[in-house]
N, C-alpha and C positions, 0 to 999 in steps of 0.2 A: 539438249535438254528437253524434258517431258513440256508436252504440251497443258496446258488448265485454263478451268472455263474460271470466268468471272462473269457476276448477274449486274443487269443496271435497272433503273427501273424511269419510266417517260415521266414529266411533268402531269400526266393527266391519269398516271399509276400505275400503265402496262409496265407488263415485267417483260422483259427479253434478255440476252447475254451476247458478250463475245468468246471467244478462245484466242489465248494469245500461245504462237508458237516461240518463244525465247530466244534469240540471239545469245553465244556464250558472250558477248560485250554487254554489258546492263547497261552505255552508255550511247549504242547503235542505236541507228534512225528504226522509228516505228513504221511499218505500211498497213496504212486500217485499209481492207477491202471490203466495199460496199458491193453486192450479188446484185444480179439482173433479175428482173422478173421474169418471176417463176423457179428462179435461182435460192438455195438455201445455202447459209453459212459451212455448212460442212462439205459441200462440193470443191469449194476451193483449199480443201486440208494440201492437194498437192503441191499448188503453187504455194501456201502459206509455209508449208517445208524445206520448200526449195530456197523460200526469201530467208528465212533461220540458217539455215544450210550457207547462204552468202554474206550473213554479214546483218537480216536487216532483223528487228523482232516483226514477226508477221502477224496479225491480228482478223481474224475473221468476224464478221458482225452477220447478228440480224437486227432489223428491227421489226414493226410489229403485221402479225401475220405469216411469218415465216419461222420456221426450224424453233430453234429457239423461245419461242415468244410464248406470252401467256393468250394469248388472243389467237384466233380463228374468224377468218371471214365468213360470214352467213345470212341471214338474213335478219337477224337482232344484232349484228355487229358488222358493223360497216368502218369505211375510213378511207380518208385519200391523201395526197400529197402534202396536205397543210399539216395534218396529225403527224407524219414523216419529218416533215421540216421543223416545224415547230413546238413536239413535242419527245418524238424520238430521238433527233441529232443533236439537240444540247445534252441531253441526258448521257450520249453515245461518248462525245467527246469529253466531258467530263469525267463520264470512267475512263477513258485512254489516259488523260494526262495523271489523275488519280493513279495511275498502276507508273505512270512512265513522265513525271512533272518537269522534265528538263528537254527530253530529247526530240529532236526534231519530227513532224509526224509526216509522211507523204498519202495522200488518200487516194486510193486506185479503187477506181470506177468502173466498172464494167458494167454497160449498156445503161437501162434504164437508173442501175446506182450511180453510174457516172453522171447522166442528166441530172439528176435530184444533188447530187454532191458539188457540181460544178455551179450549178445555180443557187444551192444554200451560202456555199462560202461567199458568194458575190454580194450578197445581201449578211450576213451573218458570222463577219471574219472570226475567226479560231485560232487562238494563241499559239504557238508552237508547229501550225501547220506550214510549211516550205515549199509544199510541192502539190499536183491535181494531173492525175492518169486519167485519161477517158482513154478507157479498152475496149471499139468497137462500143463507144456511145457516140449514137447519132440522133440526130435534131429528128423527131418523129413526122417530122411534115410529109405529106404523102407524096408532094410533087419531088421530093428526094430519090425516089426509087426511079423517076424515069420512065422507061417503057411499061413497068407494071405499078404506074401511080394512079390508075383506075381501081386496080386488086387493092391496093392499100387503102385507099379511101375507103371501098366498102367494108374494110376489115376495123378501119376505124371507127364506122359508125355502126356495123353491127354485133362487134362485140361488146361495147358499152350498152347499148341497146337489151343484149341477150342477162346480161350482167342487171342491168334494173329490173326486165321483167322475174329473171331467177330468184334475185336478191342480194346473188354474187355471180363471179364468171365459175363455169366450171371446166376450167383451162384442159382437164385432163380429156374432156369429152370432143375438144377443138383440137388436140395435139400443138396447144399453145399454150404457155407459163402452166400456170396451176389454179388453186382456189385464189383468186382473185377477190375485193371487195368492190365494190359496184360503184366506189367512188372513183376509186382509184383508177380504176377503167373509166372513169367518166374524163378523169382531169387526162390518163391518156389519149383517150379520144380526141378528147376538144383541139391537144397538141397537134393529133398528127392530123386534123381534119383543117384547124383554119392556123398551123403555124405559130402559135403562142402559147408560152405554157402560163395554164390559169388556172389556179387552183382554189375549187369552191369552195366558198367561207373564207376569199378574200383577197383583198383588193387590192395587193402589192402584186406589181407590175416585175416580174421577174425580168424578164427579156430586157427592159429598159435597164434594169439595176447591172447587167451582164458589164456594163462599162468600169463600175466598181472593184471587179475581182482583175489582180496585177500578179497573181501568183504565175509561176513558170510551174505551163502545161508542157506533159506528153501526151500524144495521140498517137493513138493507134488501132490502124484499120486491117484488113484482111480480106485479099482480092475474095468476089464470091459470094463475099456476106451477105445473102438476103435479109437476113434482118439487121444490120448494118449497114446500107451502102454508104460507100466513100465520100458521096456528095454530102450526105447527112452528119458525118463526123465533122465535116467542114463544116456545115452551117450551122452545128454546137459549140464548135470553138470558136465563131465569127462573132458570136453575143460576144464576146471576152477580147475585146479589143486591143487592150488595155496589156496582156497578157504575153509575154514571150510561148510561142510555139513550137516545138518543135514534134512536127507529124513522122511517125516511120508508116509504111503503109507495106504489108505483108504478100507476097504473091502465096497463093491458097496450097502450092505446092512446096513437100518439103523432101528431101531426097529417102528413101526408102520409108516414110514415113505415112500415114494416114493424112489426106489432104485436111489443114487446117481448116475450124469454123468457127463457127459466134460461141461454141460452148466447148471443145475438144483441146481448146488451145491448153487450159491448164495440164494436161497431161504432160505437153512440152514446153515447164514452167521455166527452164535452164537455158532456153531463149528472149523471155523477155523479162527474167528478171537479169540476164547480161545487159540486155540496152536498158535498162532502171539504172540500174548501179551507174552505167557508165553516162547517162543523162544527168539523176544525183549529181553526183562526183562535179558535173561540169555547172550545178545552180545552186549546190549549199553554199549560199551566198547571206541566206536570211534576207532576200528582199522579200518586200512583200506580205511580210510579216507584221501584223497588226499591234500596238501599242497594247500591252499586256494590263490588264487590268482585274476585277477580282472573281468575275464572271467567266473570264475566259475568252470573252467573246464580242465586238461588240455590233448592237443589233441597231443596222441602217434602218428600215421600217419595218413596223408591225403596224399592219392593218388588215382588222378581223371585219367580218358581214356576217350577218346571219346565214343558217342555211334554207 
């Protein structure tokens, strides 16, 4: 079936979209994939074919700032992780259920959308979701990387850094993500400098809430990944206690293939959407799943601060 976009629009009035690619079953699991920074929704068109192609409806997202979206980061438009959370992802899943009110949703994460996904559900349960993919999402903290957790500190404090004085990051001038907003880069920084995600404008304790999300995660890592290391996937899924786990971890070589990375994998989507499917398969169980109510959703704490 032909792919089509559907528009949503945030609580605070950005407009952005997703594209849903169809499953011939109208009654198959959904997979919303949330893109990495710097990552835009139509990048992942291959793996979203390949999940259609198996059975699942595949659904690509942006939210705001990216492909999609009515907004642009500059320097009279800014936004970070609270704008994301709190006013693009209720919006986001309410169009999903809206197009697909029954079926189970499983939300696959890659990198940074895994972080921001993994920690909204914790705080923000979502009716009909079953399942939480972090693909090569790891915990930003610098002392992650290891031997080069010097290189990463300074990368965390001086891209936020370059991002304030600019107005935004100009990702393409660093050969990192893209037009970034300066907040955004700020709440990442803060992460991978002192190991907490905190997001300005407010005062809910993410990391602490991580005990709250019971959903059954996959992880999955990929020997090599410098912007992924293995220790860093771990200590995103260790907020998530609570959580059945189950980690595949990739060796970066694949037999006549181009060595797997943090962004190449979709090319070889008929890889991991086989261990999805057969993960699925083993936890549509509906644990985990939150007491449905008329929201959709229900919301453990809101608490705003000034900026």
């Amino acid at each position: 079936m032909q792919s089509f976009f559907l528009s949503y629009t945030a609580t605070d009035g950005a407009r952005s979209g997703i594209t849903v690619f169809p499953s011939g079953d109208t009654g198959a699991p959904v997979v919303l994939v949330l893109p990495a920074m710097g990552a835009e929704a139509i990048f992942y068109r291959p793996f979203a074919e390949q999940l259609a192609r198996q059975g699942f409806h595949g659904i690509t997202a942006d939210w705001r700032g990216k492909g999609l979206s009515s907004l642009r980061a500059s320097r009279s438009v800014d936004f970070g992780f609270r704008e994301i959370w709190h006013y693009d992802f209720p919006a986001l899943f309410d169009r999903v259920r809206a197009q697909f009110p029954q079926n189970p949703i499983i939300v696959y994460g890659h990198s940074l959308g895994g972080q921001l996904a993994g920690l909204y559900l914790a705080s923000h349960p979502e009716t009909n979701v079953q399942g939480l993919v972090l693909h090569t999402a790891c915990h930003v903290y610098y002392r992650n990387w290891g031997k080069h957790a010097r290189k990463a500190w300074w990368a965390f404090y001086l891209f936020p850094l370059i991002a304030r004085v600019w107005g935004y990051f100009p990702g393409h001038m660093f050969g990192f993500a893209r037009r970034e907003a300066r907040t955004t880069m700020r709440d990442w920084g803060y992460a991978g400098r002192r190991g907490l995600y905190h997001a300005k404008g407010l005062l809910t304790d993410y990391d602490a809430l991580g005990e709250c999300l019971t959903l059954p995660i996959l992880a999955v890592s990929l020997e090599d990944d410098w912007l992924a290391p293995r220790k860093g996937l771990e200590h995103l899924y260790a907020l998530f206690p609570n959580a059945p786990v189950r980690h595949l971890h990739f060796d970066a070589t694949v037999p006549e293939e181009k060595p797997l990375s943090h962004f190449n994998w979709v090319y070889r989507a008929e890889v991991f959407v086989k261990e999805l499917k057969e993960w699925f398969s083993n936890n549509a169980t509906g644990a985990g799943l939150p007491e449905k109510e008329s929201t959709g959703r229900t919301n453990l704490l809101f608490a705003y601060v000034s900026n």
